[in-house]
C-alpha positions as CSV (number, residue, x, y, z in Angstrom):
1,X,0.0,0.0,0.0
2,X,0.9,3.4,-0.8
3,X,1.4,5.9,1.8
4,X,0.6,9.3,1.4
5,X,2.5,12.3,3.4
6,X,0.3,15.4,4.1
7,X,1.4,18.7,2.8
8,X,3.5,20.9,5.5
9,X,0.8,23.7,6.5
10,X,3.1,26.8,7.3
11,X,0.2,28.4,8.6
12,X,0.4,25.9,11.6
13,X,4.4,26.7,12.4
14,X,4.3,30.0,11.4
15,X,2.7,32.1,14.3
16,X,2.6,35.9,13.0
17,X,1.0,37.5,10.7
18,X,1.8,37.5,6.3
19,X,2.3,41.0,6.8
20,X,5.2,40.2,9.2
21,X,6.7,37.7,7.6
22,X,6.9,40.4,4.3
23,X,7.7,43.4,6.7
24,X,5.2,45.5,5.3
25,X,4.6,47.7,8.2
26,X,8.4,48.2,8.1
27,X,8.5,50.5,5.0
28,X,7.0,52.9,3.5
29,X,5.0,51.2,0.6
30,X,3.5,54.5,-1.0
31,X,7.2,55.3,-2.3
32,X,8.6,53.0,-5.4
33,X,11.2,50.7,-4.6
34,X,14.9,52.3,-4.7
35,X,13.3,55.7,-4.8
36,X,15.9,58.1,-5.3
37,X,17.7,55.9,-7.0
38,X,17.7,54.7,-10.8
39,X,14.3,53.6,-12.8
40,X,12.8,50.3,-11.3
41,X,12.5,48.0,-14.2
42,X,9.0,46.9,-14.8
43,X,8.4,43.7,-17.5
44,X,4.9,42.8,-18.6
45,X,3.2,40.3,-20.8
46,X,-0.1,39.8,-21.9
47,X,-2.4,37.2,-22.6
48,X,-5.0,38.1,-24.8
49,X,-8.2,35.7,-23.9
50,X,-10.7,37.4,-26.0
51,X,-11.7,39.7,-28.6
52,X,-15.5,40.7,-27.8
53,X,-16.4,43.1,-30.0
54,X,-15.4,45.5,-33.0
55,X,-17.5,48.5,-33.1
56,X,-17.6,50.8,-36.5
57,X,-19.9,53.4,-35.0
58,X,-18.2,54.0,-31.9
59,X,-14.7,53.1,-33.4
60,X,-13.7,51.1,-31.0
61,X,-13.0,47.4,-29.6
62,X,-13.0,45.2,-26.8
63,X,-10.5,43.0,-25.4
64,X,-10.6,40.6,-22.5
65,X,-6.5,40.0,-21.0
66,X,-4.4,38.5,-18.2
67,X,-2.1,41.6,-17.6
68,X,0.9,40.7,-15.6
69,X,3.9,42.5,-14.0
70,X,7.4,41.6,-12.9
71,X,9.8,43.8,-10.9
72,X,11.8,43.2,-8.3
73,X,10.9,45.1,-4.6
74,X,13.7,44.4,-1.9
75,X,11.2,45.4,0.6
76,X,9.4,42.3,0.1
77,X,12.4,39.9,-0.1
78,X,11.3,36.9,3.0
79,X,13.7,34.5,4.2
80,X,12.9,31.1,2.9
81,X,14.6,27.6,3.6
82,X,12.6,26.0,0.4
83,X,13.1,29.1,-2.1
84,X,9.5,28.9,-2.5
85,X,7.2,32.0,-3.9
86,X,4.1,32.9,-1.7
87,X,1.1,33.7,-3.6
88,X,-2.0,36.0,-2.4
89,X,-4.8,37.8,-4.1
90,X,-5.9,41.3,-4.1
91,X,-6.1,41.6,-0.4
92,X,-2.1,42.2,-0.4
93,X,-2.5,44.6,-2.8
94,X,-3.6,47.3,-1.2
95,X,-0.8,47.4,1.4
96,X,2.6,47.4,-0.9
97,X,3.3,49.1,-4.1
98,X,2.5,47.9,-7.5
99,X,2.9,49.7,-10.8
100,X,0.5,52.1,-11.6
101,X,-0.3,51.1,-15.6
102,X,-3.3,52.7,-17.5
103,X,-4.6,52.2,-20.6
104,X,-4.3,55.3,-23.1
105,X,-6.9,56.1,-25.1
106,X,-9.4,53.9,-22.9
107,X,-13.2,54.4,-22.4
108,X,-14.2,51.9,-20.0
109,X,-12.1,48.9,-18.4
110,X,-13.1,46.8,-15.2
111,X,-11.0,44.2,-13.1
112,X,-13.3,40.6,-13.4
113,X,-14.7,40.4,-9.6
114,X,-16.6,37.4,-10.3
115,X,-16.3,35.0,-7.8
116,X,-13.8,37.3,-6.2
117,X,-11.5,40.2,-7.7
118,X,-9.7,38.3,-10.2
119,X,-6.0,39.6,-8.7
120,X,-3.2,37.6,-8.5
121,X,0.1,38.3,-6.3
122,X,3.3,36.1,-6.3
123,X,6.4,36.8,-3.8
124,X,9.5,35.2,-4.1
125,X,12.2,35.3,-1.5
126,X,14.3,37.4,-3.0
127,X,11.8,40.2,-3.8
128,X,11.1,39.5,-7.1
129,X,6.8,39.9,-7.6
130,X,4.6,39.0,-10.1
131,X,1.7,40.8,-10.6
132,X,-1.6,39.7,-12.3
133,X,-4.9,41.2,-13.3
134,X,-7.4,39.4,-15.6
135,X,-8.9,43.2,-17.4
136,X,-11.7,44.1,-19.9
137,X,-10.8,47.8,-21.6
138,X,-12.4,48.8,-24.4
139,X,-10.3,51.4,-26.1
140,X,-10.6,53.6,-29.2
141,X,-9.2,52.5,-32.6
142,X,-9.1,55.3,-35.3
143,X,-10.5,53.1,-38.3
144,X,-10.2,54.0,-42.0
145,X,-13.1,53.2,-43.9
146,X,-12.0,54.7,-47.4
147,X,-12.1,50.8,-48.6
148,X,-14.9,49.8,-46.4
149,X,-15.9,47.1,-46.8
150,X,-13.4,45.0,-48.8
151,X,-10.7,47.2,-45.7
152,X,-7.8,46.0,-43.6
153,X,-8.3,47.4,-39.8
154,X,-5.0,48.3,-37.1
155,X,-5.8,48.9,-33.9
156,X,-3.6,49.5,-30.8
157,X,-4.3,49.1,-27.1
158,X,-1.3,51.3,-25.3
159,X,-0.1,50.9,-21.9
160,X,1.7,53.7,-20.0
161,X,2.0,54.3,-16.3
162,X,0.2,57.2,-15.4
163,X,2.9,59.1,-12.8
164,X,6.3,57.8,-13.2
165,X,8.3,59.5,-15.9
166,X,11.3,57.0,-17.6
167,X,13.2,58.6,-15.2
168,X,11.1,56.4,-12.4
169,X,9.8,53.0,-14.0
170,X,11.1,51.6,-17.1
171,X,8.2,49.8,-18.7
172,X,9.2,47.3,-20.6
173,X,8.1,44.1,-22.9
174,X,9.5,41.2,-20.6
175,X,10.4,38.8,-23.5
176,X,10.0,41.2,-26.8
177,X,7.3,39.7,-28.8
178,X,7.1,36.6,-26.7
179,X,5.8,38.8,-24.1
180,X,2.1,38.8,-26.2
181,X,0.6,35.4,-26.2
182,X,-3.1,34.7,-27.8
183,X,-5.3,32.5,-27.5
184,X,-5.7,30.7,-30.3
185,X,-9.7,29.9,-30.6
186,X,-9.9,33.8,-30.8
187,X,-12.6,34.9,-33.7
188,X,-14.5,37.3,-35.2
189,X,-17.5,36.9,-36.5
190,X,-16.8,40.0,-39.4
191,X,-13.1,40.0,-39.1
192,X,-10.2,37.7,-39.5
193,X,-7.1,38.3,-37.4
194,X,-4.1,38.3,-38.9
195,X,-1.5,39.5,-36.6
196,X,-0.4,40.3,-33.4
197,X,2.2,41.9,-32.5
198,X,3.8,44.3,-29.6
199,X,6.4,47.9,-30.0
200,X,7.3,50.5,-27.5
201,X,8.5,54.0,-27.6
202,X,8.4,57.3,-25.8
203,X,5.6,59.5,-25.7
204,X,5.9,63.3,-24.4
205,X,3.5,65.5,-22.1
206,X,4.9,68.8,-22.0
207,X,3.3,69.4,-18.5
208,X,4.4,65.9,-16.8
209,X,7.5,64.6,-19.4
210,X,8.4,61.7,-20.8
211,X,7.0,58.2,-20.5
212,X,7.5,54.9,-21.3
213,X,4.8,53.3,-24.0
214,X,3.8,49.9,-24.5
215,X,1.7,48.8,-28.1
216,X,-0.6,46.0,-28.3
217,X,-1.2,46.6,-32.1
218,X,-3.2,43.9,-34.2
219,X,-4.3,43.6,-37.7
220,X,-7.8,42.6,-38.7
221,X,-9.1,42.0,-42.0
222,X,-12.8,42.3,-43.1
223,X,-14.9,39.1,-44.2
224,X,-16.1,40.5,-47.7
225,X,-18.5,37.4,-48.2
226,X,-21.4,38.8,-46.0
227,X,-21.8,41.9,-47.6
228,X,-21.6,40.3,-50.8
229,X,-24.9,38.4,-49.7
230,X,-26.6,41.9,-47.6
231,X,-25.6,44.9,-49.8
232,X,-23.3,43.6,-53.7
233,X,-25.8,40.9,-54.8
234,X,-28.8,43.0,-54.1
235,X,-27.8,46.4,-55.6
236,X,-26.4,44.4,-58.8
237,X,-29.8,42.7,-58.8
238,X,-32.0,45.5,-58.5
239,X,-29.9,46.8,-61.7
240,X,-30.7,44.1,-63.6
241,X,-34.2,44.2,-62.6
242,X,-34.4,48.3,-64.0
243,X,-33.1,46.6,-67.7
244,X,-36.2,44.4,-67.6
245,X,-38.4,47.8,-68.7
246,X,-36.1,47.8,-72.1
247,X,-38.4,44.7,-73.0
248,X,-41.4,46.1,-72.1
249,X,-43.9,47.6,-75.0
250,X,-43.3,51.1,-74.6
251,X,-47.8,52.0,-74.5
252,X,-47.3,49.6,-71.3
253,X,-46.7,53.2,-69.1
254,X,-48.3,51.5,-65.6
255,X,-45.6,48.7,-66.0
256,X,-42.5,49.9,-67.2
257,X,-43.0,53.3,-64.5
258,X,-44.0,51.3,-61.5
259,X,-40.8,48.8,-62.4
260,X,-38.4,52.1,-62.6
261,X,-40.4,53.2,-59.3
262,X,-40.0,49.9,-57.5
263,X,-35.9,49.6,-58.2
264,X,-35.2,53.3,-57.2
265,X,-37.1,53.0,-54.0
266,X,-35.1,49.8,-53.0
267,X,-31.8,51.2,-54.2
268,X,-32.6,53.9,-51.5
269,X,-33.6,51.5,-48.7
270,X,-30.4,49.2,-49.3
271,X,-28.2,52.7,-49.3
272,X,-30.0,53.7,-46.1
273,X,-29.5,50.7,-44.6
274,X,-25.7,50.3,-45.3
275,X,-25.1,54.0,-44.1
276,X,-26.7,53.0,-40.6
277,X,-24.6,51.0,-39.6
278,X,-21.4,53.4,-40.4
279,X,-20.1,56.0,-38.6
280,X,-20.8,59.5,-40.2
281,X,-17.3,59.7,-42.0
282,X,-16.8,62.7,-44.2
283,X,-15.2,60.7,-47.0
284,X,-16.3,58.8,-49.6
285,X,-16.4,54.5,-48.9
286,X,-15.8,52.0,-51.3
287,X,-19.5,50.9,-50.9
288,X,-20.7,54.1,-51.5
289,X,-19.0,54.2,-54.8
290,X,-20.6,50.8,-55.8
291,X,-24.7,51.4,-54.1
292,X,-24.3,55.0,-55.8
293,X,-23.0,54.6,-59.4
294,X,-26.0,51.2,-59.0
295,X,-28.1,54.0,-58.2
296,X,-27.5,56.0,-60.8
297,X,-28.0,53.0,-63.4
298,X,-31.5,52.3,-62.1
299,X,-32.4,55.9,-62.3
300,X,-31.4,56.6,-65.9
301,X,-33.9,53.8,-66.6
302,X,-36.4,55.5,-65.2
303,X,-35.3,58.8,-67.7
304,X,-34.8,56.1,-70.6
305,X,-38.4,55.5,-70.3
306,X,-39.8,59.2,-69.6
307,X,-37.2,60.1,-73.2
308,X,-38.8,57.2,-75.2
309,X,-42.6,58.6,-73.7
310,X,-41.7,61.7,-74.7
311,X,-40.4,61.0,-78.1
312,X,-43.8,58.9,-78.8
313,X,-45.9,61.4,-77.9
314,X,-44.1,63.7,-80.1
315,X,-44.5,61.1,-83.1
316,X,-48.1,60.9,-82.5
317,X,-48.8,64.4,-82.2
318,X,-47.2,64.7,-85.6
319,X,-49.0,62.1,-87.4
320,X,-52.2,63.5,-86.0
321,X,-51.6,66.8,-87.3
322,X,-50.8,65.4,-90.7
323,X,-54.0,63.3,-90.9
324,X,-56.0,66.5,-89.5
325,X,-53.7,68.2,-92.9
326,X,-54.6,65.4,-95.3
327,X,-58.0,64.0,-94.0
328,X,-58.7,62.2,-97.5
329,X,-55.8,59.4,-96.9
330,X,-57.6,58.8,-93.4
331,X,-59.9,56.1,-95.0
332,X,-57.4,55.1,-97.7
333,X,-54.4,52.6,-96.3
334,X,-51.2,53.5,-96.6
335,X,-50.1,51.1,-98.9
336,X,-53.0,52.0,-101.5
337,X,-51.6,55.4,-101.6
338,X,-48.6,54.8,-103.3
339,X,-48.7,56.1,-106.9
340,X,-46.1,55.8,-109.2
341,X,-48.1,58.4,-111.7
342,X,-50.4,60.2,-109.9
343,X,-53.1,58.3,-111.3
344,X,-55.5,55.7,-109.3
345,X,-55.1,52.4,-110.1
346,X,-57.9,49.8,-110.3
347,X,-57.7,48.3,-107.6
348,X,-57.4,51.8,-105.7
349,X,-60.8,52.8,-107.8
350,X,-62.5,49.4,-105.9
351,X,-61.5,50.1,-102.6
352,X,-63.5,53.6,-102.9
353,X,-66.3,51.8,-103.4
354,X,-68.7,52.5,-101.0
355,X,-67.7,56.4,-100.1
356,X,-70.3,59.1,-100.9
357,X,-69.4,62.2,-103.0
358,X,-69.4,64.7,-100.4
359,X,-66.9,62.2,-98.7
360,X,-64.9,61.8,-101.5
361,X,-63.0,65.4,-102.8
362,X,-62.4,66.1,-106.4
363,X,-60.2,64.5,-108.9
364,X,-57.9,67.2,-109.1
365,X,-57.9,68.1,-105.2
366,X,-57.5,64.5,-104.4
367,X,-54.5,63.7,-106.8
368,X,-52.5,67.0,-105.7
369,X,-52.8,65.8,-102.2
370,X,-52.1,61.8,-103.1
371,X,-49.0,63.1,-104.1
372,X,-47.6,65.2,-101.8
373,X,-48.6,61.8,-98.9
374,X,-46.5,59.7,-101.2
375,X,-43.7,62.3,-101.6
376,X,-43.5,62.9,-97.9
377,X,-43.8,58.9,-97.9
378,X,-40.7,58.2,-99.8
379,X,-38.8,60.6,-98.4
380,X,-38.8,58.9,-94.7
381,X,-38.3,55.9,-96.3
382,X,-35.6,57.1,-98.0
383,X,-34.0,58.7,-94.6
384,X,-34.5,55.0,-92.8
385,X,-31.8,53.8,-95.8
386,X,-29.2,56.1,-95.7
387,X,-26.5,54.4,-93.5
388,X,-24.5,57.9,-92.5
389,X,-23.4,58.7,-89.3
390,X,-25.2,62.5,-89.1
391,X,-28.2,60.9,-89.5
392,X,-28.3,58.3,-86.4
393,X,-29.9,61.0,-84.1
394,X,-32.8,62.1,-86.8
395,X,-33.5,57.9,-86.8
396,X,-33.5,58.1,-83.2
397,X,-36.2,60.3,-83.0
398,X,-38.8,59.0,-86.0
399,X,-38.1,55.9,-84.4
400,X,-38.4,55.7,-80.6
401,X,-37.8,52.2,-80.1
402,X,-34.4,52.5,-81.4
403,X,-33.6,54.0,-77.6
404,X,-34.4,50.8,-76.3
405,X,-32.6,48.8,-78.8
406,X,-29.7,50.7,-78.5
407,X,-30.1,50.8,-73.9
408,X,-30.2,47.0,-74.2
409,X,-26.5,47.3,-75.1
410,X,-25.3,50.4,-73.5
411,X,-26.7,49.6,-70.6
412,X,-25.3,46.4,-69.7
413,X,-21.8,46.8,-70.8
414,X,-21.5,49.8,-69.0
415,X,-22.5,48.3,-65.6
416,X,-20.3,45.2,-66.4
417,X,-17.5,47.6,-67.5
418,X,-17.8,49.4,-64.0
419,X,-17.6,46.4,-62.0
420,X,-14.6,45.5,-63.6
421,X,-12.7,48.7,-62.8
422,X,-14.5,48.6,-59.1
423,X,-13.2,44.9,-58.2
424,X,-9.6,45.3,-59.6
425,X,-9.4,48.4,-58.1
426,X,-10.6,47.7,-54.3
427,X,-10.0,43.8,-54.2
């Protein structure tokens, strides 16, 4: 059998106080160790548990850390026969010096008191401490959204101690990048973190001095597939839908207008709703480009249609006024009033049959004005033949389906020539 030797409880042998044992009613513990002397080292790493939350509106994230300290106090040196470390929690604390670290640039950061204040304080017998704090700070992060959202995202948490100039405490990274350790089921649903990494340098107050800076700076990179599902595929399709009206029969006015309606109203909502969730930056985004220049596609259907409306009812007008002109080709079709001679021919006699004499005008009246239909007649056909360059617009406007012909093309290649440019440019 086994035997088992039970632990050595100090407490049992050792008959004063932990505050005795460390001395720490000997010294004054409000002045830093060695004061007077050089700057007191202080190393510290960091173990980033979490990343909670990256806020575009507010421009800022949090971060969940163990943030631990290492410098050496003489004050607290304890002799030992084992060379063990004592370890205590936030109690201790409050009765010896630790290093006074703040976050720069902060906007709200808590110590974890859940079950108890999540403070950790290790002693070894030569003075050396260890000092660690599990901490929640969300701090600002000055985002550029220029590219937003196909962007790339650097933000920095910076520690600094908040009295002691470099002439003080030396804060330092313990083991250089080593010192920054992260946990490696960190994600994001939005972002995907790239990289991690720590620097230091000096940062100036002209009231106070200068001060030792610590960087947490990581790099985060945007998950473009998301809003290639919420705010690309349904702009592109709402596009698409606006070309639908070039098919359309152009006397179909409550279909093609409600379809122009319909698109430009949800190009709005899916701007609106893209901006909402943006900070109110004074610069132009990569998005904006892309929902706006969609916008503009959608509405210049909508003008397409009011130009070929326009141009019909123009048409119209004028043929009205030339049957008002000519009323004697009203009940004649067009293609009986072609004469080669200016005389009738039989056929052209027979279909007469049937009108009265007052409805009917007289020979000579009649044959004047036969001609002058069929000269007018020949010359727009003659106009729809000619294949010259000058003459595209005047075809344009006799002929107002030619405006759709010619959208069906524009149109399209346009759009896809713009997302072309847009994705090699920004991708």
């Amino acid at each position: 059998s086994h035997i088992y030797k039970k632990n050595h409880d100090v407490t049992k042998t050792w008959k004063g106080k932990t505050e005795q044992l460390l001395r720490v009613d000997d010294h004054d513990f409000t002045m830093r160790p060695a004061f007077g002397g050089p700057a007191i080292p202080v190393g510290v790493d960091v173990q980033v548990e979490s990343l909670d939350s990256i806020s575009e509106v507010d421009m800022d994230f949090t971060m969940t850390l163990y943030l631990r300290h290492y410098w050496k106090d003489e004050r607290l040196s304890f002799p030992s026969t084992t060379n063990k470390s004592m370890t205590f929690d936030g109690r201790l604390v409050k009765k010896i010096w630790v290093p006074d670290v703040f976050f720069v640039h902060s906007k709200r950061s808590f110590i974890h008191d859940t079950t108890t204040d999540n403070i950790m304080l290790r002693v070894f017998p030569d003075g050396h401490v260890l000092y660690s704090m599990r901490i929640t700070v969300t701090a600002m992060c000055n985002m550029d959204f220029s590219r937003f959202p196909l962007d790339s995202q650097t933000c920095s948490l910076e520690l600094e101690s908040y009295a002691y100039t470099d002439e003080d405490l030396m804060l330092y990274w313990k083991n250089g990048n080593e010192s920054l350790k992260t946990d490696e089921k960190i994600s994001l649903s939005q972002f995907l973190i790239q990289k991690f990494h720590t620097t230091s340098r000096l940062a100036f107050y002209s009231s106070t001095g200068w001060y030792n800076r610590l960087y947490i700076n990581f790099t985060l990179r945007r998950h473009i597939f998301f809003f290639l599902l919420q705010t690309y595929f349904p702009a592109t399709l709402m596009v698409m839908l606006s070309w639908v009206s070039f098919w359309i029969d152009r006397r179909a006015v409550p279909a093609r207008v409600s379809l122009g309606i319909t698109t430009v109203l949800t190009m709005s909502t899916i701007i609106t709703g893209v901006n909402a969730s943006m900070p109110r930056v004074s610069y132009i985004k990569a998005v904006d480009i892309y929902l706006w220049v969609s916008f503009v596609f959608v509405f210049l259907s909508v003008l397409e249609y009011a130009a070929v409306n326009y141009l019909t009812t123009v048409q119209e007008r004028k043929e009205r006024k030339l049957r008002e002109r000519f009323p004697c080709t009203c009940g004649i079709p067009h293609s009986k009033t072609m004469m080669l001679d200016g005389n009738y021919s039989e056929s052209d006699a027979n279909s007469l049959a049937g009108y009265t004499r007052n409805q009917m005008a007289p020979e000579e009246e009649k044959q004047e004005k036969m001609v002058v239909h069929l000269a007018m007649s020949n010359e727009s056909h003659s106009s729809r033949k000619r294949g010259l360059k000058g003459h595209v617009g005047l075809r344009i406007i006799q002929n107002s389906h030619a405006i759709d012909k010619y959208s069906r093309l524009i149109f399209p290649g346009t759009y896809i020539f713009f997302n072309l440019i847009y994705w090699s440019v920004f991708s």
